[in-house]
C-alpha positions in Angstrom: 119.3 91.8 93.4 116.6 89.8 93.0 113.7 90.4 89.9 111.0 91.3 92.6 113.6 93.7 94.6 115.1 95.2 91.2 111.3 96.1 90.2 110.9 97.6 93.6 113.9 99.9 93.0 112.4 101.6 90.4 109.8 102.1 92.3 111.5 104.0 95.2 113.4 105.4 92.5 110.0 106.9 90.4 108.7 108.2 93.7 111.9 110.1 94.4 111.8 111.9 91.3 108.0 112.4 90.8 106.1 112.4 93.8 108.1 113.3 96.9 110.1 116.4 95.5 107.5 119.3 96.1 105.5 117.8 98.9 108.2 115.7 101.2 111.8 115.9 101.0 112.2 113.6 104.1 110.9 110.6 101.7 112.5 112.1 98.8 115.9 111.3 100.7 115.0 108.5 101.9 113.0 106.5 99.1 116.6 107.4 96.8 118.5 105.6 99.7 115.6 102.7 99.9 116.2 101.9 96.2 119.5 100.7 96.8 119.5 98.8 99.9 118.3 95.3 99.5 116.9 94.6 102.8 114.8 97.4 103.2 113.4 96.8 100.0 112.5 92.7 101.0 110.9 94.7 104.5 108.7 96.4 101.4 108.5 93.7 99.6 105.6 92.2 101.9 103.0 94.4 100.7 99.7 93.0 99.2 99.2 92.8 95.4 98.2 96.3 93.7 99.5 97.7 97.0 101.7 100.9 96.7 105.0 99.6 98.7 106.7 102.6 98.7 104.0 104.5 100.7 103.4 101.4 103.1 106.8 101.3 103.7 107.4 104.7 104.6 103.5 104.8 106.6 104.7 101.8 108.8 107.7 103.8 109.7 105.7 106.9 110.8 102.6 104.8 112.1 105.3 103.5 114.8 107.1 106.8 115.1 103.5 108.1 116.3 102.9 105.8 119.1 106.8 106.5 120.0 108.0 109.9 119.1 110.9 109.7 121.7 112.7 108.1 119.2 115.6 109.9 117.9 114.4 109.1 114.4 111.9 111.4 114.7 113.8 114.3 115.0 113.8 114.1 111.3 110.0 114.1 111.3 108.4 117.7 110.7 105.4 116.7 112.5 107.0 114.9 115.1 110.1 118.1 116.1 109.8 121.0 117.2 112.7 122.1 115.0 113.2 119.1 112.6 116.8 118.1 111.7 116.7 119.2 108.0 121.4 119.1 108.4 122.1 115.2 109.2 121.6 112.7 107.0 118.7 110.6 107.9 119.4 107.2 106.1 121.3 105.0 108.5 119.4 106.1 111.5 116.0 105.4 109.3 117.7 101.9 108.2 119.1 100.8 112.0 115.4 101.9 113.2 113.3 100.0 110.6 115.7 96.9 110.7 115.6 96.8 114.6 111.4 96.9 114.0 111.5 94.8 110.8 108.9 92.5 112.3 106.6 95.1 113.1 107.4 97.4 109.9 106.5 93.5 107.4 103.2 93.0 109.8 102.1 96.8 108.7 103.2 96.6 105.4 101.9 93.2 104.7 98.4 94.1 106.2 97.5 97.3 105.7 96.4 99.2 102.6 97.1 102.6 101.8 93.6 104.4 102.4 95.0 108.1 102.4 91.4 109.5 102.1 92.4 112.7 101.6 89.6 115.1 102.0 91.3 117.9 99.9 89.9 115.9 97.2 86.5 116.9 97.5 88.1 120.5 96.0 88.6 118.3 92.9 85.6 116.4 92.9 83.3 119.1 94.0 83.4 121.1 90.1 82.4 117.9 89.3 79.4 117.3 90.9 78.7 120.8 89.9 78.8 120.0 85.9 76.8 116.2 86.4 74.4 118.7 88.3 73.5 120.9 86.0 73.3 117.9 83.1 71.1 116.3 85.2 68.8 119.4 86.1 69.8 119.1 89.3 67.6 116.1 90.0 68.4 114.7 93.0 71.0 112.1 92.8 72.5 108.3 94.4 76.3 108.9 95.2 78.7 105.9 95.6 82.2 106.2 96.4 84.2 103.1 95.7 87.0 102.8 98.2 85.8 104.9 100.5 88.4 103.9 103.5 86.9 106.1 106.5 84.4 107.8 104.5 85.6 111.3 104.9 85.3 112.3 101.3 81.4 111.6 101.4 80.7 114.4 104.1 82.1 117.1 101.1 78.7 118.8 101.7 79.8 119.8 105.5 83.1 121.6 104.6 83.6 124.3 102.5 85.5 125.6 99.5 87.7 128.2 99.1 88.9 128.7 95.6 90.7 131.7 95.9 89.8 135.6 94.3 87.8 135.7 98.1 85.0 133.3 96.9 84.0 130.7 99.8 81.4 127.6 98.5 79.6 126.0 101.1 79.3 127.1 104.9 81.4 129.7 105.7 81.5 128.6 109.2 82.5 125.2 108.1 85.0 123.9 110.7 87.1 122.8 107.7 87.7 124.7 104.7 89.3 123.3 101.7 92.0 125.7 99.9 92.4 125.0 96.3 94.4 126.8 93.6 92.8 127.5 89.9 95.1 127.1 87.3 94.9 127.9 83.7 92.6 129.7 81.6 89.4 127.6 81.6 87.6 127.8 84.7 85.4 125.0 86.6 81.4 125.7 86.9 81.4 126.6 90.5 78.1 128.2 91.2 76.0 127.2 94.6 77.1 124.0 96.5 75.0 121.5 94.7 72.7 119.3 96.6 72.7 116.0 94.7 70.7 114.4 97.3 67.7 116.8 97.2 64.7 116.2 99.2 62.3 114.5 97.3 58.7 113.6 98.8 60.7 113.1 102.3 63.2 110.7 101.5 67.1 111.9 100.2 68.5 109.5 97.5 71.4 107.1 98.9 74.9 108.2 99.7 77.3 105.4 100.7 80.8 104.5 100.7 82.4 100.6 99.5 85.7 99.6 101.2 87.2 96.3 100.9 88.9 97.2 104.5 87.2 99.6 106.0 88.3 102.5 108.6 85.7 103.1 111.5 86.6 106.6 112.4 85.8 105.7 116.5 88.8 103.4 116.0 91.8 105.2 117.3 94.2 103.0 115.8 92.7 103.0 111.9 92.3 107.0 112.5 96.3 106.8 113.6 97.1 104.7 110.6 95.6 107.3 108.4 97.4 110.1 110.0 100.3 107.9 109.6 99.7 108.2 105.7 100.0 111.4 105.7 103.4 112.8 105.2 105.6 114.4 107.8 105.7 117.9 106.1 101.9 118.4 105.3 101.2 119.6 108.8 98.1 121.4 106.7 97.3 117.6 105.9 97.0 117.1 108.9 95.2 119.4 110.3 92.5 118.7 107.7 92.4 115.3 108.6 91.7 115.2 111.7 88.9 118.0 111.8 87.6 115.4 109.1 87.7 112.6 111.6 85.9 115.1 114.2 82.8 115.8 112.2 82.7 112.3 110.6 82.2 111.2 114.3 79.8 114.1 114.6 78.1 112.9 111.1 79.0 109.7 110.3 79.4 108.5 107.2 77.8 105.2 105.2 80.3 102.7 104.4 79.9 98.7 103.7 83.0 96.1 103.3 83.4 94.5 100.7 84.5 94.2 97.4 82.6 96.4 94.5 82.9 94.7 91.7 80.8 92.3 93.9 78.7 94.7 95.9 78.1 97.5 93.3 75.3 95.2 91.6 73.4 94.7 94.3 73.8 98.8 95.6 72.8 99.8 92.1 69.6 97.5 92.2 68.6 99.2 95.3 68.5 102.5 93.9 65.1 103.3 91.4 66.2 103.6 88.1 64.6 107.0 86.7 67.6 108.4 90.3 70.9 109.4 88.2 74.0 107.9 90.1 77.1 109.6 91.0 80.2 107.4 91.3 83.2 108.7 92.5 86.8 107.6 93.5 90.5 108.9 93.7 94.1 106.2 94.2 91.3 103.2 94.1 91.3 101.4 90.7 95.3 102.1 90.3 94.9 99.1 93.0 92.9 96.9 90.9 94.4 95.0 88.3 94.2 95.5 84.8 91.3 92.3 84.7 89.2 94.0 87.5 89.8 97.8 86.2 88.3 96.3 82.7 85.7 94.8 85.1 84.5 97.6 86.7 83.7 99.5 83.5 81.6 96.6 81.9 79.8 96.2 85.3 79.1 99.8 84.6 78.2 99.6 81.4 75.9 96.6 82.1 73.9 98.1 84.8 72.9 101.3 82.4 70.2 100.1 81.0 67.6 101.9 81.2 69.6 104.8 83.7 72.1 107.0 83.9 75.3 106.7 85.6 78.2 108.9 86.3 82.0 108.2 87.1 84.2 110.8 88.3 87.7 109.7 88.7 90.9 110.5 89.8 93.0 107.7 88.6 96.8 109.0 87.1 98.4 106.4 85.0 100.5 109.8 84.4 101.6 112.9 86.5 99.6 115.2 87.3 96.5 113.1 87.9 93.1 113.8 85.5 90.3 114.2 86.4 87.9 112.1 84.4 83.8 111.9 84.1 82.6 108.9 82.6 78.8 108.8 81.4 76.8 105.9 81.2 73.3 105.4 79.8 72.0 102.0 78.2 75.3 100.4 77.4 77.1 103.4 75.7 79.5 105.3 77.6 81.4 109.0 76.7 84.3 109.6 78.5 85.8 113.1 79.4 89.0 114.6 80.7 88.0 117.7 82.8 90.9 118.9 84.4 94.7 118.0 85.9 95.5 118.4 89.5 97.2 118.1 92.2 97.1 114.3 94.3 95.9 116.2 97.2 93.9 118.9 96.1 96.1 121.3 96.2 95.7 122.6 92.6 92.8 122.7 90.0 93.5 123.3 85.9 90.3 122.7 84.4 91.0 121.7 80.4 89.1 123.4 77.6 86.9 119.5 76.9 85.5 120.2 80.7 83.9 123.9 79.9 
């Protein structure tokens, strides 16, 4: 086996045993079988650098699968069978389907990104904005997210948050309510839904999204891509995302292409420098490379003088995923680790440094 296809393996091989085993057991199957079959590994081998292969792979698969569910490959599929064939073995009817659509399945994989934006996320972030909040006084606030795909994650303020013990943040009538477990024995500083975006004199500070490749949510196919990302047990997933998709049409969202590390400058110089800003992003940087995540940070740093910036991150370079808050203010930066959780929002331990 080739270097390139060996390294892939491993890949398959890491996802099987750490990410699919309590959330899809279809791709836990499946990615095992991937890991040793050389030609499905070249069809994921045509992803773009920084580009998770594994999830393209399997999303090009169930992207195509949506447009044709009369295939008998997606009696395997949860979301795709009424009663899912969880007795066969799915392997050579996966392999015989994604070699007979190899040219589609390299186009996808090759030109897509994985742009999950997962909205059960904001159930992470939200605690968050709740601490920079209150060390901010509540003034209102500039929010970026970087790598926004469809821009889902920036209406948080129109869904709302149910934590468990019967407490709801947000509207209650919210047409989509995020459900999010607390773990541990620290607890997050969940008050009132903050409004970082306060009116001030008339005007509300800036909220906007930056996507290299962004997803209009009136585009049926890029909102089908994203449901394809979405794995084919997480019907709750699902469901979530498209009631996102509904009230981003009914509210839509701010988002710019480009590149950050070449737009962020510019954004930031827009915004009045006594306005804190409130940068937030989850699965993004884990993309860059190790040059442009070292770039990000000194662009950060550089464009603190004189203000105060904030970075809330969900970035894992280990399982499960911290949640980070980066300050910045003249150059100096503190960094803090608030919480673990789960990669969809699923779960919440807030750490004793975030209290």
């Amino acid at each position: 086996m080739a270097p390139q296809l060996h390294t892939l393996a491993e890949e398959f091989r890491w996802n099987a045993d750490r990410v699919f085993p309590d959330a899809s057991r279809l791709y836990q199957v499946l990615a095992r079988r991937v890991a040793d079959d050389p030609a499905l590994l070249a069809l994921a081998a045509h992803a773009q650098p920084h580009q998770p292969s594994v999830q393209l792979l399997f999303a090009a698969v169930h992207y195509l699968l949506l447009r044709d569910p009369d295939d008998p490959l997606s009696l395997f599929f949860a979301d795709l069978a009424r009663k899912p064939n969880t007795q066969d073995d799915p392997f050579p009817i996966f392999r015989a389907y994604s070699l007979e659509h190899a040219a589609e399945i390299a186009a996808l994989v090759g030109t897509r990104r994985v742009q999950t934006n997962e909205v059960g996320r904001c159930a992470l972030f939200l605690p968050g904005f709740q601490l920079i909040a209150r060390q901010v006084e509540f003034q209102p606030c500039a929010q970026i997210e970087v790598g926004s795909s469809a821009g889902l994650n920036l209406n948080w303020e129109h869904y709302s948050y149910d934590y468990g013990d019967g407490l709801v943040w947000g509207d209650v009538a919210a047409p989509l309510r995020l459900r999010c477990e607390l773990r541990g024995a620290y607890k997050p500083p969940l008050t009132l839904l903050p409004d970082l975006r306060a009116a001030q004199n008339g005007a509300r500070p800036l909220r906007i999204g930056i996507d290299i490749q962004p997803n209009d949510v009136n585009d049926d196919d890029a909102m089908l891509w994203l449901r394809a990302l979405v794995w084919p047990e997480q019907l709750e997933r699902a469901e979530r995302l498209a009631r996102a998709i509904a009230l981003a049409r009914q509210f839509p969202p701010q988002v710019v292409q480009g590149d950050a590390l070449e737009l962020l400058p510019t954004v930031l110089a827009d915004i009045p420098r006594a306005t804190p800003v409130v940068l937030f992003h989850s699965y993004v940087l884990n993309q860059f490379s190790a040059t442009a995540r070292l770039r990000y940070q000194e662009l950060l740093a550089a464009h603190s003088a004189g203000r105060l910036l904030f970075d809330l991150a969900i970035e894992p370079k280990e399982w499960p995923a911290p949640l980070v808050l980066t300050r910045f203010h003249d150059g100096d930066r503190t960094t803090q680790e608030l919480a673990v959780c789960d990669q969809h929002g699923r779960w919440l331990e807030w750490l004793e440094s975030g209290a």
